[in-house]
C-alpha positions, -999 to +999 in steps of 0.1 A: -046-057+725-018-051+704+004-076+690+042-070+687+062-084+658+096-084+660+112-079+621+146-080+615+165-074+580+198-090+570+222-068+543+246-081+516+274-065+498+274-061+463+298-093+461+280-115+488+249-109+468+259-121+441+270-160+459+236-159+474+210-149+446+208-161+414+201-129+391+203-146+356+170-144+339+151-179+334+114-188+320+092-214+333+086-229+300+109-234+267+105-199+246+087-199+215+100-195+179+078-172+166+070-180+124+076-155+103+042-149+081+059-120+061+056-140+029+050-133-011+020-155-007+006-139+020+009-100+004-012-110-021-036-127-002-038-096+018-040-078-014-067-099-032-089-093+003-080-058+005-082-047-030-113-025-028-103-008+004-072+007-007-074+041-019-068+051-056-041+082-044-023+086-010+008+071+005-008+033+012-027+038-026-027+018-058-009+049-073+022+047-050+019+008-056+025+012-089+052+038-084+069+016-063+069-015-079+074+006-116+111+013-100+117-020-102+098-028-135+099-009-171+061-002-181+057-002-218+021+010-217+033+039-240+040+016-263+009-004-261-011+027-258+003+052-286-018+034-314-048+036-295-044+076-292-031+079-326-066+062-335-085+090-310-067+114-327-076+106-359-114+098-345-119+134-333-105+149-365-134+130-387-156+141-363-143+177-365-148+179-404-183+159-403-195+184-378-179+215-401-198+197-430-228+191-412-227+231-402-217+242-439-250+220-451-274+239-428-265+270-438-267+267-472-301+251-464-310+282-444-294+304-472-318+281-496-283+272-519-292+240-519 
């Protein structure tokens, strides 16, 4: 047997609506301050634990690291490192004219001048 319900709707105007419902938003509990963690400290903490991950070339690399931060910062390596490849220089010419020597010696032992 069937049951019969008997449902019945009331309507409100815009205005009316408004004195009856409360439509400004509330929260059951107090809302929470989220911390900012975005801190110097914490970059290089993040940095320290993700040094080997971070690849040498790429957009999130050492190599744009150091692009980045050398806007901000004048690197004197050329400085520091000039002497070093002055001394390289030097090194390979030695080595040129020891090898030359070296070469000039064996054939005059295979021409039996010496």
């Amino acid at each position: 047997m069937a049951e019969k319900y008997r449902l019945s709707k009331t309507l409100f105007n815009k205005n009316e609506l408004s004195k009856v419902i409360n439509s400004d938003f509330t929260t059951f509990s107090q809302p929470t301050i989220e911390q900012d963690n975005d801190t110097v400290q914490e970059l290089f903490r993040l940095y320290d634990k993700l040094y080997l991950e971070i690849p040498l070339q790429g957009p999130q690399s050492h190599t744009y690291l150091i692009e980045e931060s050398s806007k901000l910062v004048s690197i004197t390596q050329d400085l520091d490192i000039q002497p070093l490849l002055d001394e390289i220089s030097e090194l390979r010419q030695r080595l040129l004219d020891a090898n030359e020597e070296i070469l000039n010696l064996e054939n005059q032992m295979g021409n039996g001048s010496i």
